[in-house]
N, C-alpha and C positions, 0 to 999 in steps of 0.2 A: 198223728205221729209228730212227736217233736222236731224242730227243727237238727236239733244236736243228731238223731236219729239219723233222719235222712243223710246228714255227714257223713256218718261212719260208715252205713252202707253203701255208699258214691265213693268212697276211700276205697272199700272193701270191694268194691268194682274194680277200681282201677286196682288195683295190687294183684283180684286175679288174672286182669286179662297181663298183666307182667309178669306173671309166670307161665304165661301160656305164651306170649313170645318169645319168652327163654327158653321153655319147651321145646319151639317149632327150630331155634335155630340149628342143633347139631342134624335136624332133616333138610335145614335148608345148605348144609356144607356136602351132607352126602348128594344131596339133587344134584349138584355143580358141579362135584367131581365127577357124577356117572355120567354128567351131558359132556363133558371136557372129556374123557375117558372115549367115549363111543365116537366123538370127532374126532379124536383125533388116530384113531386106529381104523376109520373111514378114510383118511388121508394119507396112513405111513406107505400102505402097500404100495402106492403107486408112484410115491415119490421116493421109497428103494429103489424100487424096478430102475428110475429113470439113472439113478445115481451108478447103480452096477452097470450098467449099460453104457455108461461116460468111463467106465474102466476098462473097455474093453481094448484090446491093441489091436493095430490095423494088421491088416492081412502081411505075411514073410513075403519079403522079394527072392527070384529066383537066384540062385547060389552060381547059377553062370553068367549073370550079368557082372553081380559081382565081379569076380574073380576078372571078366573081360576087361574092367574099366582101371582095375588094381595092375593087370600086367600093360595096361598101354602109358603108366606112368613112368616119370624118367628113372631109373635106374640106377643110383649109386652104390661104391663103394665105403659097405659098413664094415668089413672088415679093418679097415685102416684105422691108425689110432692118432691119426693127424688133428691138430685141432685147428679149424678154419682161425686165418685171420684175422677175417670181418664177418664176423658170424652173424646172417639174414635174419632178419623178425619178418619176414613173409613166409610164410606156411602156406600146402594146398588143404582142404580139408575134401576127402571122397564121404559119400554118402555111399550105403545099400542100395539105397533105391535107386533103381536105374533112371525115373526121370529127373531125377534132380543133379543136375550139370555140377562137376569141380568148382569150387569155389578156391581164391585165391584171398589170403586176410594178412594182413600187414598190423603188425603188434607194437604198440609204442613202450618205454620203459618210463614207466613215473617213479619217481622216487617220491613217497610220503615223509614229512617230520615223524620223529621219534616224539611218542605221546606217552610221558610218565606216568602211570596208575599209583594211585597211594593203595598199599595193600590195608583192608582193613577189615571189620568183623561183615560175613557172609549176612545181610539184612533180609536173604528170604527164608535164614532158617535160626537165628538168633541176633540178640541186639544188647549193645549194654546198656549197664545197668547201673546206679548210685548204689547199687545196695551194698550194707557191712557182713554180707555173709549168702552161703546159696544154700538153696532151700530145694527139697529134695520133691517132686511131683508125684504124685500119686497115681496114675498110670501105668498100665501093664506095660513093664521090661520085657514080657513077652512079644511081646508084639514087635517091629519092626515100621517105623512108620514112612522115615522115609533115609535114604543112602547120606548122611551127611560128609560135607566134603568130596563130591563127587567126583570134582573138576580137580583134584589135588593129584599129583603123579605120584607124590610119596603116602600117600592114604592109603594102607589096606582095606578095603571095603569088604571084601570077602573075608574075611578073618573075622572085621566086625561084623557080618552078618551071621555066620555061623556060629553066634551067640545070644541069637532068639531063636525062638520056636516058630515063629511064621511073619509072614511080609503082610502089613496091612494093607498091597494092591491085591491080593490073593485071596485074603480074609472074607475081605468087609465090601459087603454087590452093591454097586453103583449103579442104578438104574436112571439111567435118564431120559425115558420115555416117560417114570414116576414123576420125575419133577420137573418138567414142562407143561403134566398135566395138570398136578398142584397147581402150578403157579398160575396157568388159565383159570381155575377154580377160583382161584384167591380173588384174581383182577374181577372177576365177574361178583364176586361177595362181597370187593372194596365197592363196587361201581352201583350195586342195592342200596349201599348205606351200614355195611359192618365194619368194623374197624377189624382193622389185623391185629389190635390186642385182642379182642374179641374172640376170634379166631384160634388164637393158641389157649385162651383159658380152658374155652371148651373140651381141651385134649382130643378128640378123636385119634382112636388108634391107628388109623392108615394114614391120618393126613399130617404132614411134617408140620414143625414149629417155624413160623415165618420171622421171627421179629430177632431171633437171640444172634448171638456173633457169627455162628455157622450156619445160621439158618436157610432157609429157601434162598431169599432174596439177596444173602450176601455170597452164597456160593454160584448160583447162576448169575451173579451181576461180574463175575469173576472170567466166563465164557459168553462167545456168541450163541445168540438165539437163530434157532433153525425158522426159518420162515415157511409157515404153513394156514390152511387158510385162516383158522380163528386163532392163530395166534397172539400174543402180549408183544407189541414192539415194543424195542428196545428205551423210546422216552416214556411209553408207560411205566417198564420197570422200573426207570429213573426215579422216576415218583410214587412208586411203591415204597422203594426202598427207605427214599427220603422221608414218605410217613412214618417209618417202621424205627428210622433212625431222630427223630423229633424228640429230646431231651425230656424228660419226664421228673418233675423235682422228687416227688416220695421214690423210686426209683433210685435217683442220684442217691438220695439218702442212705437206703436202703445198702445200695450196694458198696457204698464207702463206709458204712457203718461196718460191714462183714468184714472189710480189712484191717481194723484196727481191733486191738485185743480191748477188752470190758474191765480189765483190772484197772481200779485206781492206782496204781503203782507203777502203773505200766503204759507208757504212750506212745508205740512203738508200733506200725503198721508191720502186716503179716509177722506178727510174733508168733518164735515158737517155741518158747515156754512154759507161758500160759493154754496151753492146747485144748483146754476143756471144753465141750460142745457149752453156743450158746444160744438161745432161742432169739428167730429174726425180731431186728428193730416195729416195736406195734406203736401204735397210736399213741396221745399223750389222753389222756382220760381228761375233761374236762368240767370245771368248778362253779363256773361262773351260767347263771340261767338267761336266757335272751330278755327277761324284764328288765336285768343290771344294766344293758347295754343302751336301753330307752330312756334311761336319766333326765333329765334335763339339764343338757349341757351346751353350750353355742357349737353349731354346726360347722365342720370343716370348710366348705363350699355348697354351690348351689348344688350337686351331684351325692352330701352327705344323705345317710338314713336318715338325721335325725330333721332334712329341712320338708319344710312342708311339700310335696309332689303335685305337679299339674294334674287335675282329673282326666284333662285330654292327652297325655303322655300313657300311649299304651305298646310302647315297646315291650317286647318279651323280650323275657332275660335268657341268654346262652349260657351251656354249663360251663363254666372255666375249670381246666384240668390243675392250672395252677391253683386257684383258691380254693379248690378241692384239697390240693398236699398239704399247702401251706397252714389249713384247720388241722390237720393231721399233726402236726408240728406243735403248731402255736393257737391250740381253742382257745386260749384265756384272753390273748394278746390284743389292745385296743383295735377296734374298725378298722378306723382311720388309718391306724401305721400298717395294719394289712394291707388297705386295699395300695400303700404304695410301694409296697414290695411285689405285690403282684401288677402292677401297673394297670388299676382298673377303677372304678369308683368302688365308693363305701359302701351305694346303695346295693351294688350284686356282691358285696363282701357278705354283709347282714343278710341277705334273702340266701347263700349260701347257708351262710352258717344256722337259721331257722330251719332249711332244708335238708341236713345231713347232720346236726345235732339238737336231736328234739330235747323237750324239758324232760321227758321222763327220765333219761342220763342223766340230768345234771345234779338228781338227788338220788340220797345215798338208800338203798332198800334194803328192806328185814335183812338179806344175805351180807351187805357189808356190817350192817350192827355186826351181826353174828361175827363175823370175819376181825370188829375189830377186838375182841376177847382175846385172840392171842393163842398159842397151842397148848393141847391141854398137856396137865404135869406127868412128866414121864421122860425116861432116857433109852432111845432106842439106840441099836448102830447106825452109823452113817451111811446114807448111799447117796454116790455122787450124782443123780438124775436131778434135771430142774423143772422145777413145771415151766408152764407154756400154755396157757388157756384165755378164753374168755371168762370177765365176771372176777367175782372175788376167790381169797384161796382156803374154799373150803369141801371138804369129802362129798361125791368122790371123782370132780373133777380135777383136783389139783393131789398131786402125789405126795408134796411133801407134807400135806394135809394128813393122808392115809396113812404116810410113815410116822408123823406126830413131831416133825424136823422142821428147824426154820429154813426159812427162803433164803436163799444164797444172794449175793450180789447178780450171780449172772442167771437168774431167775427172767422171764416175764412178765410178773406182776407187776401191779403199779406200786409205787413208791409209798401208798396209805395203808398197803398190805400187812395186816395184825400178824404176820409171822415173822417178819422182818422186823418187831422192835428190839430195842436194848431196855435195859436201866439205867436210869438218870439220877444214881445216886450222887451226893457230892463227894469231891475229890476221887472217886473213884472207892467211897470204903462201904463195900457192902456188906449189912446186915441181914443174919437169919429173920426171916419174918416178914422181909420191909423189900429184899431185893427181889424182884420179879426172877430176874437168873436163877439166883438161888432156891427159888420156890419149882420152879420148873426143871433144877437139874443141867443149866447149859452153862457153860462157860463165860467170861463177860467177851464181849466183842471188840475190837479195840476201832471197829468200825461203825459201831452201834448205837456201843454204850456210850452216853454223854462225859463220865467219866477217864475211860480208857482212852477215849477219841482229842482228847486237850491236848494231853502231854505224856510223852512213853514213862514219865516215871512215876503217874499215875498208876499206871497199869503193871507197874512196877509191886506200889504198898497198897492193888486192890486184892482182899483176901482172896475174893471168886476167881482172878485170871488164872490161878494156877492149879485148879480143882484138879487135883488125881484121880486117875480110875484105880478103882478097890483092888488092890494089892497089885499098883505098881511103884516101883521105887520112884524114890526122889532125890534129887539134885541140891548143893549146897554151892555157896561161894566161898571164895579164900583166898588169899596173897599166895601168888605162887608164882614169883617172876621167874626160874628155873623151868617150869613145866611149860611158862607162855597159856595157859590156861585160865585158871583163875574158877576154874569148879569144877567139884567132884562129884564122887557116886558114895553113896553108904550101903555097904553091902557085895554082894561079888556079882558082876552080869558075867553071862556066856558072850563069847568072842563075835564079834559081829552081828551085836545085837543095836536095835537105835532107838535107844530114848529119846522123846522129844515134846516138846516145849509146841505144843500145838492152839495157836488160835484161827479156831475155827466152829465157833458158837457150837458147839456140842461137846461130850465126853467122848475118848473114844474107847468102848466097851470091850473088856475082854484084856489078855495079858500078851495075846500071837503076836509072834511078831511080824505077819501075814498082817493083821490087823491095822498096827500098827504104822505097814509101812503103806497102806491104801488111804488112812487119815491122814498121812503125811504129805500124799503124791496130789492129796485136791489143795493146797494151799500155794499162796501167791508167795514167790520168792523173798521179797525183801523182810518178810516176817517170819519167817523160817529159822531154825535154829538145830542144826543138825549134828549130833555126838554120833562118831562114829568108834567105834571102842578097834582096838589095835588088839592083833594078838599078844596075849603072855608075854612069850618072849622077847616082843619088842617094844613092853610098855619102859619108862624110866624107871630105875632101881631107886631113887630116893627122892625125898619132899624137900620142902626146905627146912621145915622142921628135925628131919633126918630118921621119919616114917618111910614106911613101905608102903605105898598105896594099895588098893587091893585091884582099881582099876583108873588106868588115867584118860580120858578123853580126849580126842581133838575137836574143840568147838570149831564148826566154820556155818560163815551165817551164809544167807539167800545168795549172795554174788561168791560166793566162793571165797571169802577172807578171812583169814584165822581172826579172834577176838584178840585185843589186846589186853597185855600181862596185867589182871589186876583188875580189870576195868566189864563195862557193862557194853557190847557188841554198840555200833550207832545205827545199824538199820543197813551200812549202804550208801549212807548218804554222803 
């Protein structure tokens, strides 16, 4: 048996027994919750008991001691509506119970400073904000979460409650004998050796999410812990939590990736314009093979890969979570300037990067050849779905594959994706025969095409931007400083109907105006051009020529500005 042999099978060892302790762990969450579970309901009975038992009130005294100790007090007149001169701060205070003697207390008067509160926005139930506009949440109005403005005298509360269907203290069962158990669970599965990321990937369906904003740890770090016998005190939670809150760079990424919109047009966090689903930020697919990296080149430091290693230096290398994201990000990017953004050496940069991007990535297979051919010739309708897969985009993993439609910008393929080209005609003039667009039936792209993408007036004298679908009208220009316009229609439309000027690398197929106006609603603002036709009655009676039109339109582009008289819309800008 060859050497290479024996590898693979010592490889193929190890990889099964990795999925066999990936196997064992959702048995090793339910073992801990049943052992947390069975202690702890071995412990509740008797520490109610003890608790009802502390509420109980002491025995009533008798109602004639009372009464004895009330009439042997001194007697005045409260009829009288005299007011005392020197009105006493000693009070007697009687008790019930009969063994406990009159007490006599003398009350002093303080006067406190007046303490100014600045009145300002309630912090436990809103807070401001920089923002240019409010953005409306997505949450059931039914519900009822919690009484805002409570403390206010002029709040009607009731009024605004009788404006949901139910109180979410009523709804939604809070068990917290559940997650005290959890949470012993968890401490015993951190204290094995799993990590609380670990823990929620798994999903288990009875056991909560520990790590997220509401999670286990940060709603019980919010209440005291009941002291029972295997309990979590309170500095282990501390340090639960603290793992769970340990910044995570592909994370950071990720999740400030989700706030900001994908249009290049557009830079504008929580935009809501651009509304269209977009598939989570993936990986950067990597180019470069770890041979490139062995070059001979003079080593950064003694710590570099590329310097020679002591044979008695047998440090094992720890995983680093940062130069795990940071390849995620930046696989091409030198060693060296990695390992100093992650503050580590070069030499566990490179044994990273050997370990979590092998060569067979970094060359391109049968499927990407395949892939970079491009879609085959055909013109379907549009639908606005994006793919989102591993691998390249072709059938029947990738949809837009299936549908026979280029990849959109807010796609997740990678950027070498043969669905996403344009043509690179020059100046933007394309030819039957020559223009890839043209051959395939798409529109040019003014984000694409080499052409379109220079200059707007490009895309202006490119034959292809303006391709119509088969027997729809079309559009002219013309001086018409009276109308404020400056283009017409040929031919007569029905009243509220929207022609439009759509780039968005396809045709759009059909004459509906159903059709039309879903082609219209996936495109980015500032590229938009939208003719809304007036009724009849309230078009202009005359041109400047001193024609009757037969229909006038109001151009207004992507921000809502009418075009100027004469002139070609500027985008916006």
């Amino acid at each position: 048996m060859d050497a290479e042999d024996v590898d693979d099978e010592l490889q193929a060892a190890r990889y099964a027994e990795r999925i066999r302790e990936r196997m064992r762990v959702p048995d090793m969450i339910v073992a801990a919750y049943r052992t947390a579970w069975s202690s702890f309901y071995d412990w509740e009975p008797g520490y109610s008991e003890h608790i009802l038992r502390g509420l109980q009130a002491p025995a009533a005294a008798s109602p004639a001691s009372s009464i004895d100790i009330l009439l042997e007090a001194p007697v005045r007149d409260f009829d009288s509506m005299a007011v005392d001169p020197d009105p006493s701060l000693t009070f007697m205070i009687l008790s019930a119970d009969p063994d406990v003697p009159p007490q006599s207390v003398e009350a002093y008067d303080v006067s406190l400073p007046d303490v100014s509160v600045m009145r300002f926005a309630y912090s436990k139930y809103e807070f401001c904000t920089p923002a240019t506009r409010n953005i409306s949440n997505a949450r059931d109005q039914r519900i009822l979460e919690f009484i805002p403005y409570a403390d206010e005298p002029g709040f009607y509360f009731i009024l605004y409650a009788q404006q949901h269907d139910s109180f979410a203290w009523q709804s939604s069962y809070y068990d917290v004998d559940y997650k005290l158990i959890a949470l012993h669970a968890a401490w015993s599965l951190h204290d094995a050796g799993l990590s609380l990321g670990a823990m929620d990937d798994y999903k288990i369906r009875f056991f909560p999410y520990l790590t997220r904003n509401s999670g286990l740890l940060t709603t019980l770090s919010n209440r005291d812990l009941i002291d029972w016998t295997d309990n979590v005190p309170s500095q282990q939670l501390a340090a639960l939590r603290e793992a769970a809150r340990r910044p995570k760079l592909w994370g950071s990424i990720s999740s400030l990736d989700s706030l900001f919109c994908r249009s290049t047009n557009c830079v504008e966090g929580l935009c809501m314009l651009h509304k269209a689903s977009k598939p989570p930020l993936r990986h950067t697919k990597h180019k470069k093979t770890n041979e490139e990296y062995m070059e001979s080149s003079r080593p950064c430091g003694p710590k570099c890969y590329r310097a020679e290693q002591d044979p008695e230096e047998t440090d094992i290398m720890e995983i680093n979570q940062d130069i795990c994201d940071i390849l995620k990000v930046f696989p091409d990017a030198p060693i060296c300037k990695l390992a100093i953004l992650c503050n580590a050496d070069c030499r566990d940069v490179y044994y990273h990067r050997i370990m979590y991007l092998p060569e067979k990535s970094s060359l391109l297979t049968g499927q990407d050849a395949l892939n970079e051919k491009g879609p085959q010739i055909g013109v379907v309708p549009h639908r606005p779905d994006i793919c989102n897969h591993d691998g390249p985009c072709v059938a029947p993993a990738c949809v837009c594959a299936l549908r026979q439609t280029m990849c959109g910008r807010r796609c997740g393929c990678f950027a070498r994706c043969g669905l996403r080209k344009g043509c690179t005609c020059e100046d933007g003039k394309c030819l039957e025969g020559i223009c890839p667009c043209m051959q395939a039936g798409w529109e040019c792209s003014p984000e694409l095409c080499a052409g379109t993408r220079a200059h707007e007036e490009k895309h202006e004298t490119c034959v292809q931007a303006h391709v119509p679908a088969e027997g729809q009208q079309t559009d002219h220009r013309g001086e018409a400083s009276d109308v404020r316009t400056g283009r017409f229609r040929k031919g007569q439309d029905p009243c509220g109907d929207l022609p439009r000027r759509v780039h968005s690398g396809k045709i759009p197929s059909g004459t509906k105006r159903e059709d039309r106006q879903g082609a219209a609603q996936d495109q980015p603002a500032p590229r938009a051009e939208l003719h809304v036709l007036a009724p009849r009655q309230q078009r202009h009676p005359r041109r400047r020529d001193g024609r009757r039109p037969d229909a006038v339109p109001q151009r207004l582009g992507g921000q809502g500005r009418a075009e100027r008289p004469g002139g070609a819309y500027d985008g916006g800008r």
